[in-house]
PDB file of N, CA, C, O and CB in Angstrom:
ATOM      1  N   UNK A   1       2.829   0.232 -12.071  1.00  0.00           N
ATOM      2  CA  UNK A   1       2.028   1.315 -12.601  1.00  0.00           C
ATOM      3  C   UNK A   1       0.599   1.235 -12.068  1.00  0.00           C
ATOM      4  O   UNK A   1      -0.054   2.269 -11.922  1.00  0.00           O
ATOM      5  CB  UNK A   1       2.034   1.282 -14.130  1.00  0.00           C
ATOM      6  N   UNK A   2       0.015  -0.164 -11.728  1.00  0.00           N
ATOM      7  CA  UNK A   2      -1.544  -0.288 -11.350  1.00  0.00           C
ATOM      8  C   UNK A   2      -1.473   0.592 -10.005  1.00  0.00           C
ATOM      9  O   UNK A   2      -2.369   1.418  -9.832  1.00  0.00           O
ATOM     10  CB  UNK A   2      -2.177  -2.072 -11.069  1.00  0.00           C
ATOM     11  N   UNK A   3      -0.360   0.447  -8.954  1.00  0.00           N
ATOM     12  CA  UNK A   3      -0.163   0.329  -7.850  1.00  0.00           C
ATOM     13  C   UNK A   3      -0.380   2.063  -7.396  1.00  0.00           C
ATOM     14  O   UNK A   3      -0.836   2.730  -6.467  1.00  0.00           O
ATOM     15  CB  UNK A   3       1.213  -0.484  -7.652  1.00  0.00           C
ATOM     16  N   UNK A   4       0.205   2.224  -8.579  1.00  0.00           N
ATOM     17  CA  UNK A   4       1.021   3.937  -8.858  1.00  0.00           C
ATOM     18  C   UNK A   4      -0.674   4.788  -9.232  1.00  0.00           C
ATOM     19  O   UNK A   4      -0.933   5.982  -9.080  1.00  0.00           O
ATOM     20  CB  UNK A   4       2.636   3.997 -10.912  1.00  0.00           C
ATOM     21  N   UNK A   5      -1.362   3.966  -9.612  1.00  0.00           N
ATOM     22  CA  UNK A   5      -2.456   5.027 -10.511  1.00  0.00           C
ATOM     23  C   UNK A   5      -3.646   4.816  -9.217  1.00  0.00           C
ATOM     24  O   UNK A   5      -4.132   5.854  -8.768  1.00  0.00           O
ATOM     25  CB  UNK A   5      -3.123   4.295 -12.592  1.00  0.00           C
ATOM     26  N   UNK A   6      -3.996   3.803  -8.769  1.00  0.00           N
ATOM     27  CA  UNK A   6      -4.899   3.168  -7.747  1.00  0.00           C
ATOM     28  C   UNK A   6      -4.644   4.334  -6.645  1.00  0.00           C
ATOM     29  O   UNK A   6      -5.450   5.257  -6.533  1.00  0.00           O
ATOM     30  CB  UNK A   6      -4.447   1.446  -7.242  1.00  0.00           C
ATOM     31  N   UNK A   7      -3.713   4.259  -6.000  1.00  0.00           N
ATOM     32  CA  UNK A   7      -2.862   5.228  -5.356  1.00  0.00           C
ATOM     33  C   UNK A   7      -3.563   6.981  -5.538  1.00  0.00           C
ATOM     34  O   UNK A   7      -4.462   7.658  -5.039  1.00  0.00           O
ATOM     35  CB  UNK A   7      -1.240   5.004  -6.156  1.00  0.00           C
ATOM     36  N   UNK A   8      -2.893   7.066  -6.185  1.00  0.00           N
ATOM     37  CA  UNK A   8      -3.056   8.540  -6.544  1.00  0.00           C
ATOM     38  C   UNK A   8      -4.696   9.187  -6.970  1.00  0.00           C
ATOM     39  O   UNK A   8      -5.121  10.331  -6.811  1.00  0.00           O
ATOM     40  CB  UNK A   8      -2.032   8.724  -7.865  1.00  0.00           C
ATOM     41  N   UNK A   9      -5.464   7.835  -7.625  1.00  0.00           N
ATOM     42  CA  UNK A   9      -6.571   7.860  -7.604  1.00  0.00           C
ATOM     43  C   UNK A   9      -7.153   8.220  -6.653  1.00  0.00           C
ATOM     44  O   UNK A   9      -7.802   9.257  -6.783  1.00  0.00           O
ATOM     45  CB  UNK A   9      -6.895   7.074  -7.882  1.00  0.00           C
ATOM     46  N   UNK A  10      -7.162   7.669  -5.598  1.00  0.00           N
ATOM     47  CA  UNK A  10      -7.472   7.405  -3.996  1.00  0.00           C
ATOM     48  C   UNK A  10      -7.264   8.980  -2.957  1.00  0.00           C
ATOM     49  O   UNK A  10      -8.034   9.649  -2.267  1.00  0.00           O
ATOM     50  CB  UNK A  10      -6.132   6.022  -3.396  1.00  0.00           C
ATOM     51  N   UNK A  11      -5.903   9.065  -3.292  1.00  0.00           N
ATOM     52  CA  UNK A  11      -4.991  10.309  -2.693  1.00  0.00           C
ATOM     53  C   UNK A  11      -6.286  11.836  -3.139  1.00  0.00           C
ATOM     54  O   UNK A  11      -6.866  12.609  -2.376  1.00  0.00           O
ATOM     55  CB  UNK A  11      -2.916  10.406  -3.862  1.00  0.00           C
ATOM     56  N   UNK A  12      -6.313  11.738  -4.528  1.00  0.00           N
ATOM     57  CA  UNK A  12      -7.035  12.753  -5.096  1.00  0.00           C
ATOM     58  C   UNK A  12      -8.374  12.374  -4.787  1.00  0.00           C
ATOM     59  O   UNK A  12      -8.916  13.478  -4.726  1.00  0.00           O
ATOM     60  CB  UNK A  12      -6.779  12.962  -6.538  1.00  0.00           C
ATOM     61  N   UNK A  13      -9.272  11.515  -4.549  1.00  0.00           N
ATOM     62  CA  UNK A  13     -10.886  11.196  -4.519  1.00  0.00           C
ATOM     63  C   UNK A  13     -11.095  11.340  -2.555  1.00  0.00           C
ATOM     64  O   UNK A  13     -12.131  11.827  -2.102  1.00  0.00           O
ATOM     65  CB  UNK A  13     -11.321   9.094  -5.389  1.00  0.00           C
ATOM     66  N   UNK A  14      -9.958  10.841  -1.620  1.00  0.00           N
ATOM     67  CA  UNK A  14     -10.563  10.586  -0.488  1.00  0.00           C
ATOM     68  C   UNK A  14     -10.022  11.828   0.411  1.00  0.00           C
ATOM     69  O   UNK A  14      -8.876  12.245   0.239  1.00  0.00           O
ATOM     70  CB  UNK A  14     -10.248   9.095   0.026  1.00  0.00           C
ATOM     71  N   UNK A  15     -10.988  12.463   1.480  1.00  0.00           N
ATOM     72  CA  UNK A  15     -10.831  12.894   2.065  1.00  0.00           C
ATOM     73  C   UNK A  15     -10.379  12.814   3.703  1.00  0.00           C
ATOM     74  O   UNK A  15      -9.945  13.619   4.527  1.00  0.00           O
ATOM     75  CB  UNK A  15     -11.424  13.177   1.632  1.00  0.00           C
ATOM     76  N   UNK A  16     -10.706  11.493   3.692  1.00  0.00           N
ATOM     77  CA  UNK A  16     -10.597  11.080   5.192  1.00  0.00           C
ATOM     78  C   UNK A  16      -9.206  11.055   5.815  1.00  0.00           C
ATOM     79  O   UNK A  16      -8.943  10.582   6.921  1.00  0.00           O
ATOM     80  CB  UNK A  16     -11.159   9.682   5.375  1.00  0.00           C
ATOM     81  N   UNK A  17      -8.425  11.571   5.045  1.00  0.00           N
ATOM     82  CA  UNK A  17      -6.497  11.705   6.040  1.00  0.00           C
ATOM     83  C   UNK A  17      -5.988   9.839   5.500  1.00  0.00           C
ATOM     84  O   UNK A  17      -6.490   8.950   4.812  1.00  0.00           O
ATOM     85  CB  UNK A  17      -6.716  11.889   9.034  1.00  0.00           C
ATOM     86  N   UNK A  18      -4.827  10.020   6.254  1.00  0.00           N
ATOM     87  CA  UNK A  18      -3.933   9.247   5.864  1.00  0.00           C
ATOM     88  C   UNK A  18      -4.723   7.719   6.114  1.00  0.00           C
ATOM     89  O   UNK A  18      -4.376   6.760   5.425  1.00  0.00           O
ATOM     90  CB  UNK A  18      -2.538   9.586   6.660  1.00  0.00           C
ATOM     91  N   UNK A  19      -5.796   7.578   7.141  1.00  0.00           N
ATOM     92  CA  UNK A  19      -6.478   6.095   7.634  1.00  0.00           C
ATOM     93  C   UNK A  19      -7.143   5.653   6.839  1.00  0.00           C
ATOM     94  O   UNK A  19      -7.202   4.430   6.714  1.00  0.00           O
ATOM     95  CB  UNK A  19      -7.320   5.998   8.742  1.00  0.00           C
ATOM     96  N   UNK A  20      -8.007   6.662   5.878  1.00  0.00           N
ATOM     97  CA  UNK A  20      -8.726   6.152   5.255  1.00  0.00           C
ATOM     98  C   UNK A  20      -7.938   5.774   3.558  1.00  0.00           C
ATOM     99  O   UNK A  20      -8.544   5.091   2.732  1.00  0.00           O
ATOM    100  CB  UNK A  20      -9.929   7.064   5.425  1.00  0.00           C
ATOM    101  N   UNK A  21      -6.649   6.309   3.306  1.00  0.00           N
ATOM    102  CA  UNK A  21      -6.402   6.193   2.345  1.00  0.00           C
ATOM    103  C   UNK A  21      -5.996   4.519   2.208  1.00  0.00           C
ATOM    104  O   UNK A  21      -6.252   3.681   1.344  1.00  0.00           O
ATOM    105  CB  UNK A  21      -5.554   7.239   2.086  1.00  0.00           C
ATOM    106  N   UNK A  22      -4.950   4.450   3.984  1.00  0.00           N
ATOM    107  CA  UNK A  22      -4.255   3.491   4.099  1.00  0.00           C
ATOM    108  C   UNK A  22      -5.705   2.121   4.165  1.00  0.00           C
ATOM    109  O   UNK A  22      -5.487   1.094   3.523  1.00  0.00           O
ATOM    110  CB  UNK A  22      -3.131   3.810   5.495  1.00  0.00           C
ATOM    111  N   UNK A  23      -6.700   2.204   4.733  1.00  0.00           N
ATOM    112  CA  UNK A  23      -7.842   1.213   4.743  1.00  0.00           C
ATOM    113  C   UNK A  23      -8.468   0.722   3.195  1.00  0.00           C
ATOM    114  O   UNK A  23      -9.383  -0.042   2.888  1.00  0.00           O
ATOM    115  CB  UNK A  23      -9.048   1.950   5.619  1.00  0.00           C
ATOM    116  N   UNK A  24      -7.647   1.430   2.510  1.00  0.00           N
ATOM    117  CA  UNK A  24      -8.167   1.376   0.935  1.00  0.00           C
ATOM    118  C   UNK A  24      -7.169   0.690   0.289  1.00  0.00           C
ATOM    119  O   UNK A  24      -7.443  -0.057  -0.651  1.00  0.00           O
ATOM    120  CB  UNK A  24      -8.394   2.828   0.149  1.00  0.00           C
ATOM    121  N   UNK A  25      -5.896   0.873   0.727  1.00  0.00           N
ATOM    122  CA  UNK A  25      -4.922   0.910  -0.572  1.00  0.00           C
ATOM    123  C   UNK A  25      -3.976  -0.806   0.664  1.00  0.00           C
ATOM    124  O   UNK A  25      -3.161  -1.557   0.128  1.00  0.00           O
ATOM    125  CB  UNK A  25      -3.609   3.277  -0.984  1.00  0.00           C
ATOM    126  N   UNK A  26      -4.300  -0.937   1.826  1.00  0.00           N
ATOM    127  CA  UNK A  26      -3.625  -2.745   1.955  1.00  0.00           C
ATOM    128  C   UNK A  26      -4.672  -3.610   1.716  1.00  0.00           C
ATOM    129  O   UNK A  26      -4.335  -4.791   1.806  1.00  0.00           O
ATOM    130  CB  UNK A  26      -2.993  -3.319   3.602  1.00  0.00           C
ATOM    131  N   UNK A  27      -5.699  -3.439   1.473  1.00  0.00           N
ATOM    132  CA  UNK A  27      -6.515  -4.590   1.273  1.00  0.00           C
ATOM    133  C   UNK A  27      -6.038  -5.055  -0.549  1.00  0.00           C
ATOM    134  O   UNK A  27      -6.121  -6.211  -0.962  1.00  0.00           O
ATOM    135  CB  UNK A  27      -8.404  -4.072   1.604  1.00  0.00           C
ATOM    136  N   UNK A  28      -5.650  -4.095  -1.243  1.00  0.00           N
ATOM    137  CA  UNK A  28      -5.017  -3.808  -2.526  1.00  0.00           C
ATOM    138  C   UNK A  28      -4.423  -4.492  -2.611  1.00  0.00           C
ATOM    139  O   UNK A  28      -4.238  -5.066  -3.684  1.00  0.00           O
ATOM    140  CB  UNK A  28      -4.452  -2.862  -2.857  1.00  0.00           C
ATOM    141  N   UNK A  29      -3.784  -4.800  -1.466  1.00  0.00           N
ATOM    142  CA  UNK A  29      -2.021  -6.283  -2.268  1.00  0.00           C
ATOM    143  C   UNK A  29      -2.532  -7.399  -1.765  1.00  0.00           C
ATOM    144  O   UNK A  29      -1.616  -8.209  -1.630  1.00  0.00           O
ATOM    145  CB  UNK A  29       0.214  -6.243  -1.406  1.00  0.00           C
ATOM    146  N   UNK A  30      -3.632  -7.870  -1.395  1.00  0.00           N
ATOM    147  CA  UNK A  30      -3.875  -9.066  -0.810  1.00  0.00           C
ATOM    148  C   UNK A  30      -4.840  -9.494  -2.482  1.00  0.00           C
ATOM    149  O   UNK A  30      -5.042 -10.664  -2.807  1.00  0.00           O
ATOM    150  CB  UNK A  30      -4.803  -8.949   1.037  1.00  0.00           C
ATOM    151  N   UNK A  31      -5.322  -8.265  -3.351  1.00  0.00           N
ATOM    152  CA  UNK A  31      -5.883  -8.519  -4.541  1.00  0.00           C
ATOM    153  C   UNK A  31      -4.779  -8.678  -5.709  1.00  0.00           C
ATOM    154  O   UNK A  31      -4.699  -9.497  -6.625  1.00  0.00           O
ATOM    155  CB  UNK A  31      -6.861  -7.430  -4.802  1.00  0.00           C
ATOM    156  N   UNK A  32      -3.873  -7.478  -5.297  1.00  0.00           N
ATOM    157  CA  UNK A  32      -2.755  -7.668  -6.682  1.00  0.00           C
ATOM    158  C   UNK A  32      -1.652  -8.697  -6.331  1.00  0.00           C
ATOM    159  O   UNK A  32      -1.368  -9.186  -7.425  1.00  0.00           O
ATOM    160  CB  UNK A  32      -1.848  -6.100  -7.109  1.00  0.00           C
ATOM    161  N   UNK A  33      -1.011  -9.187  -5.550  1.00  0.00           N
ATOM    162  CA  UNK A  33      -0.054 -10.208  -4.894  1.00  0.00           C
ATOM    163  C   UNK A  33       0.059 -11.192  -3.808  1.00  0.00           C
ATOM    164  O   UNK A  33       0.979 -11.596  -3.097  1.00  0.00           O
ATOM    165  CB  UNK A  33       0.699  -9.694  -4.626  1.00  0.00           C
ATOM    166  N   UNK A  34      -1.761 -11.546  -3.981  1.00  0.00           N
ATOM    167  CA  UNK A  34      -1.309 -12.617  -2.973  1.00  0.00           C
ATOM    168  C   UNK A  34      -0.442 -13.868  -2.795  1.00  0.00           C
ATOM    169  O   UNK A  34      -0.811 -14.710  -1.976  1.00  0.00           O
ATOM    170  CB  UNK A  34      -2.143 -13.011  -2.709  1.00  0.00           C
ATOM    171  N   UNK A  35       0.351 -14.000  -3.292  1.00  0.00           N
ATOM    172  CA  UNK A  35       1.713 -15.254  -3.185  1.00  0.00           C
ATOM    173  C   UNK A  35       2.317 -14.301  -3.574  1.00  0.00           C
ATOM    174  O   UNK A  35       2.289 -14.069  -4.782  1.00  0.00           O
ATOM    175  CB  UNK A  35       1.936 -16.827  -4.112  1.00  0.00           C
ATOM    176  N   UNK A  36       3.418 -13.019  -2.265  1.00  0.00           N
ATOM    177  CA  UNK A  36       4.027 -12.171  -2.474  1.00  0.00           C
ATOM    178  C   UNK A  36       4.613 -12.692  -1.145  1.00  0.00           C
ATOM    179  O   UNK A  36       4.002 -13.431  -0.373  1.00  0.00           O
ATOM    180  CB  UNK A  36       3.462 -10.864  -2.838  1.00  0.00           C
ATOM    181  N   UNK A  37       5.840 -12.232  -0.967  1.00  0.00           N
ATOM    182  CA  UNK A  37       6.938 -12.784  -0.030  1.00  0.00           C
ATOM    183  C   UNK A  37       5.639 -12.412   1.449  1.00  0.00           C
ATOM    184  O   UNK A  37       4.792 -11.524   1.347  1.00  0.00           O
ATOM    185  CB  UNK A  37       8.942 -11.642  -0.117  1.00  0.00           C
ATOM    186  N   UNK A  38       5.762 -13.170   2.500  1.00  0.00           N
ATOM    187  CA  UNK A  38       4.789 -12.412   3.647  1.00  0.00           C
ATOM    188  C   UNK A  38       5.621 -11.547   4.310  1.00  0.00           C
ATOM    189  O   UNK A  38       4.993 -10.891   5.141  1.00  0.00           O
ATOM    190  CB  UNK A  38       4.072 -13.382   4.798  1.00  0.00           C
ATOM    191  N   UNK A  39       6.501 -11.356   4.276  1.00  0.00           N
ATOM    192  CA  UNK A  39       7.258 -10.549   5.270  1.00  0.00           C
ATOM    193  C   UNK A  39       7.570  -9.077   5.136  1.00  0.00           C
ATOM    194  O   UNK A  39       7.789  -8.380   6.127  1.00  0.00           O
ATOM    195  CB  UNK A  39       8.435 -11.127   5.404  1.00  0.00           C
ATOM    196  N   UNK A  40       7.594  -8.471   3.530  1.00  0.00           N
ATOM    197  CA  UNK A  40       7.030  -7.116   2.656  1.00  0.00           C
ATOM    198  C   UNK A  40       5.546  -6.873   3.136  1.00  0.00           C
ATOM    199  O   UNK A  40       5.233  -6.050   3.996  1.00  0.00           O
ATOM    200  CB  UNK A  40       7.010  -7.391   0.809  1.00  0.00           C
ATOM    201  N   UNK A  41       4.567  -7.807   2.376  1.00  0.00           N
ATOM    202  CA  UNK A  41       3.160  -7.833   3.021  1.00  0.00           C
ATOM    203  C   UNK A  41       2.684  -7.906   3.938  1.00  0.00           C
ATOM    204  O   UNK A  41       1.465  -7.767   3.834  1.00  0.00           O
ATOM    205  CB  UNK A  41       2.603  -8.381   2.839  1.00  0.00           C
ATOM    206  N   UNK A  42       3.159  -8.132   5.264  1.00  0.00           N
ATOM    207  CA  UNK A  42       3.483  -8.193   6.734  1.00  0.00           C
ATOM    208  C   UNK A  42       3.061  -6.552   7.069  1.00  0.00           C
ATOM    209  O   UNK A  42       2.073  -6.075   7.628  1.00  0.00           O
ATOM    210  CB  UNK A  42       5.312  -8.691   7.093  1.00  0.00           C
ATOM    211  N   UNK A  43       4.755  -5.679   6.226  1.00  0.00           N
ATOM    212  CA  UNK A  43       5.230  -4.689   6.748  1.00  0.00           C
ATOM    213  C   UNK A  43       4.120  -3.870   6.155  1.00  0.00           C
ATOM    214  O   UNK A  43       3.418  -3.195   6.908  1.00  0.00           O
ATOM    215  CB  UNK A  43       6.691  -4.397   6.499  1.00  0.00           C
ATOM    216  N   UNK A  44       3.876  -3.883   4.634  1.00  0.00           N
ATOM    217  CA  UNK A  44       2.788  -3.220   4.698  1.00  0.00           C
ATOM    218  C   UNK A  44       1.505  -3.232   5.598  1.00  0.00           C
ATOM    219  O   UNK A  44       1.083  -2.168   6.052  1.00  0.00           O
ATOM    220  CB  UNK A  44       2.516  -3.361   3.745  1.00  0.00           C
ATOM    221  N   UNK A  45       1.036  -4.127   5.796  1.00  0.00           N
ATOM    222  CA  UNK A  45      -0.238  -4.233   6.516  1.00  0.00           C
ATOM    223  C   UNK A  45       0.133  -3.624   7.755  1.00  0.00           C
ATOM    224  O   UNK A  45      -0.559  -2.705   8.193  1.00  0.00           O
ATOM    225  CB  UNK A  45      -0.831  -5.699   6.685  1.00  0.00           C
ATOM    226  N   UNK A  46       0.922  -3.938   8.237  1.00  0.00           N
ATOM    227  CA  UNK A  46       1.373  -2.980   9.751  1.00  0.00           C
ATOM    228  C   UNK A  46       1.540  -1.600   9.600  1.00  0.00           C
ATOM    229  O   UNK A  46       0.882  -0.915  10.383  1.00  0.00           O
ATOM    230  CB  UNK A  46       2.841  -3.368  10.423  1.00  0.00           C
ATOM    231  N   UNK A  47       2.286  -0.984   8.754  1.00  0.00           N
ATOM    232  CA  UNK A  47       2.361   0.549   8.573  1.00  0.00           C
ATOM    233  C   UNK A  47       0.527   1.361   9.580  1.00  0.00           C
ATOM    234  O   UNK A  47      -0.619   1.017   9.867  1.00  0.00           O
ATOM    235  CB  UNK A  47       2.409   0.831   6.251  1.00  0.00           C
ATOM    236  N   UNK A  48       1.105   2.083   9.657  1.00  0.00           N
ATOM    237  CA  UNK A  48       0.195   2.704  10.744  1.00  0.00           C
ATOM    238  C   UNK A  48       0.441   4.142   9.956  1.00  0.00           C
ATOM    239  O   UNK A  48      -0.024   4.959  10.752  1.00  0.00           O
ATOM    240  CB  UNK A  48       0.742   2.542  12.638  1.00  0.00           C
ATOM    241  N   UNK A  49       0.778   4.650   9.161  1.00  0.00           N
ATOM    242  CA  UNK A  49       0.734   6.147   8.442  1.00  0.00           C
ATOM    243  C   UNK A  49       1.549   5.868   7.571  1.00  0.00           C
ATOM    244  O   UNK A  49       2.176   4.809   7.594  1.00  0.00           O
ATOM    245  CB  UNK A  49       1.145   7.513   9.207  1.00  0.00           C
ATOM    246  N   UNK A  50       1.750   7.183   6.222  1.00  0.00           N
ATOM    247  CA  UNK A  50       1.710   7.255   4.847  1.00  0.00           C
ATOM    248  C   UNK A  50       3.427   6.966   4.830  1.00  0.00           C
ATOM    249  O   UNK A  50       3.826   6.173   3.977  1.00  0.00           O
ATOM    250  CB  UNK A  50       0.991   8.830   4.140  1.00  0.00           C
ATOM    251  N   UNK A  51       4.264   7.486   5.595  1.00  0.00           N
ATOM    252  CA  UNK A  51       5.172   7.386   5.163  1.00  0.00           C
ATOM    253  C   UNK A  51       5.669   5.791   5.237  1.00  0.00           C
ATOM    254  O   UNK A  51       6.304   5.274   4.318  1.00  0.00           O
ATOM    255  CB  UNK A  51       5.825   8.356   5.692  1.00  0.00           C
ATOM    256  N   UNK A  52       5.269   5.042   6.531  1.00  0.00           N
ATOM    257  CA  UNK A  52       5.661   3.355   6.826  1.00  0.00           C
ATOM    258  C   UNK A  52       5.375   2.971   5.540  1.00  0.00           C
ATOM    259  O   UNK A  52       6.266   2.414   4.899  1.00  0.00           O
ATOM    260  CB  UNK A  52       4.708   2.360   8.058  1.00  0.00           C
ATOM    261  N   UNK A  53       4.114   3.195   4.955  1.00  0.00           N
ATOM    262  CA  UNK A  53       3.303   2.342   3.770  1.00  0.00           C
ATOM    263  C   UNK A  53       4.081   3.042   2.694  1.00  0.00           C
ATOM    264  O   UNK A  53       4.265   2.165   1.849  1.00  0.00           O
ATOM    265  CB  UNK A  53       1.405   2.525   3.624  1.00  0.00           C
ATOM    266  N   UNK A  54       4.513   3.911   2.366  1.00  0.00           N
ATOM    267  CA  UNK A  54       5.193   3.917   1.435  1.00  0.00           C
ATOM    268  C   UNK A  54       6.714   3.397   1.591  1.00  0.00           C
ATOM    269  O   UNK A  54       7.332   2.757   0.740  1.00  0.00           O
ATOM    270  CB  UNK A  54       5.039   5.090   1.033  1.00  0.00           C
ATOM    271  N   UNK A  55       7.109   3.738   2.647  1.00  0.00           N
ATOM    272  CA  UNK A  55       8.814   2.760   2.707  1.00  0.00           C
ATOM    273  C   UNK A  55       8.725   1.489   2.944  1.00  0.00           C
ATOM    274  O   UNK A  55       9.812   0.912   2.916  1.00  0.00           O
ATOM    275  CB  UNK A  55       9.920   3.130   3.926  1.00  0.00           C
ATOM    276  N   UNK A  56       7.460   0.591   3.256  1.00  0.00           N
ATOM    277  CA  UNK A  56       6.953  -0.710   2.617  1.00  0.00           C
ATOM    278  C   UNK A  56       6.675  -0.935   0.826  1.00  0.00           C
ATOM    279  O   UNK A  56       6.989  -1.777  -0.016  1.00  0.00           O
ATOM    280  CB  UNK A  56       5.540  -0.902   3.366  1.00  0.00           C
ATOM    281  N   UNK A  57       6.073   0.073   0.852  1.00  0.00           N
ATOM    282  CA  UNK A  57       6.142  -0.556  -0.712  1.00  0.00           C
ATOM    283  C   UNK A  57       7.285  -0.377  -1.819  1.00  0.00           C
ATOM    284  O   UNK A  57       7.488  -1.100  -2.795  1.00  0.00           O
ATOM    285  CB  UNK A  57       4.995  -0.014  -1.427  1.00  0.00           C
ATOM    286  N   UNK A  58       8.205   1.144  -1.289  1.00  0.00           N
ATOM    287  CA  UNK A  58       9.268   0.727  -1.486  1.00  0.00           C
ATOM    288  C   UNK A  58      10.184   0.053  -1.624  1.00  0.00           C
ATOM    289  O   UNK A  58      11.007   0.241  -2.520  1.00  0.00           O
ATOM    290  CB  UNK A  58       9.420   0.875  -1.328  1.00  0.00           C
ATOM    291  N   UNK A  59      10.276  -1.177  -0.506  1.00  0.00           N
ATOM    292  CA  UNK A  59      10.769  -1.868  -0.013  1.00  0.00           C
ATOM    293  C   UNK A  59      10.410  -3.302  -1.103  1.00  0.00           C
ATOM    294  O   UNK A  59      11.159  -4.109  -1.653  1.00  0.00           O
ATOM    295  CB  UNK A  59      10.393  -1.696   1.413  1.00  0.00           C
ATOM    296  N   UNK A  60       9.038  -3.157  -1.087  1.00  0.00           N
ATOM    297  CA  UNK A  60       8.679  -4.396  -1.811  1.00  0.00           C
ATOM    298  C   UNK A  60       8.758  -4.471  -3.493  1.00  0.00           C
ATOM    299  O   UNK A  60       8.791  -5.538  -4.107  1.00  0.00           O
ATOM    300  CB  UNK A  60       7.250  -4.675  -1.385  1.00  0.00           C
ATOM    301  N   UNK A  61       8.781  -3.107  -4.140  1.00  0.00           N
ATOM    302  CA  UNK A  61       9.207  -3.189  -5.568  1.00  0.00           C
ATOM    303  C   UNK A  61      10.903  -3.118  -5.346  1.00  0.00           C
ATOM    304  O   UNK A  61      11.464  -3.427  -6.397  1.00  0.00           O
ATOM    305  CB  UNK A  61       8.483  -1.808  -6.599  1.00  0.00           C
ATOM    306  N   UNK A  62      11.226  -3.008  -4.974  1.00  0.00           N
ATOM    307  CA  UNK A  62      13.139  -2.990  -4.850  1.00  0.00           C
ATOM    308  C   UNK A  62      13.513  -4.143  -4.439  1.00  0.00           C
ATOM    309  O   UNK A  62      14.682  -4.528  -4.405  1.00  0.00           O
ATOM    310  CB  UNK A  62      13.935  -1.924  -3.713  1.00  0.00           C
ATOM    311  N   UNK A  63      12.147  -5.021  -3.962  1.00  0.00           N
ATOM    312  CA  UNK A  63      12.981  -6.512  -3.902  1.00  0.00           C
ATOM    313  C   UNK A  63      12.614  -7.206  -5.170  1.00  0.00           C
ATOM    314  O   UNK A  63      13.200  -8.209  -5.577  1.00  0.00           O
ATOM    315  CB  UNK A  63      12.527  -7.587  -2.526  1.00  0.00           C
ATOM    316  N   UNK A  64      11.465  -6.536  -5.867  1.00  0.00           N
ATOM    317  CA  UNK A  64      11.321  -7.705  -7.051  1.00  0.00           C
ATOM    318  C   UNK A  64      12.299  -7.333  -8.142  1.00  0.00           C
ATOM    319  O   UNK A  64      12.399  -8.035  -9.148  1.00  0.00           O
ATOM    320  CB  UNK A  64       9.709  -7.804  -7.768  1.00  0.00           C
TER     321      UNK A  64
END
């Protein structure tokens, strides 16, 4: 739910397109999960646009 509201917060406040949302929202799991599998947190940090970063984080609540 933090993940979910931070998010949408962001989505609705920033204007800068998908880079600036994504420059906001991975520095985020290195605050909410750092001892989180690295290889989810990997994929997030790599995503390069909205949809990677969301089928990463997908990825990473469907494994917990």
């Amino acid at each position: 739910m933090l993940h979910t509201s931070v998010y949408e917060q962001y989505t609705e406040r920033l204007q800068g397109g998908d880079a600036q949302l994504l420059s906001k929202m991975k520095p985020f799991w290195e605050y909410l999960l750092p001892e989180a599998d690295r290889k989810l947190l990997k994929a997030i940090h790599k995503s390069s646009n909205l949809s990677k970063y969301n089928q990463a984080v997908l990825a990473f609540f469907n494994q917990r």
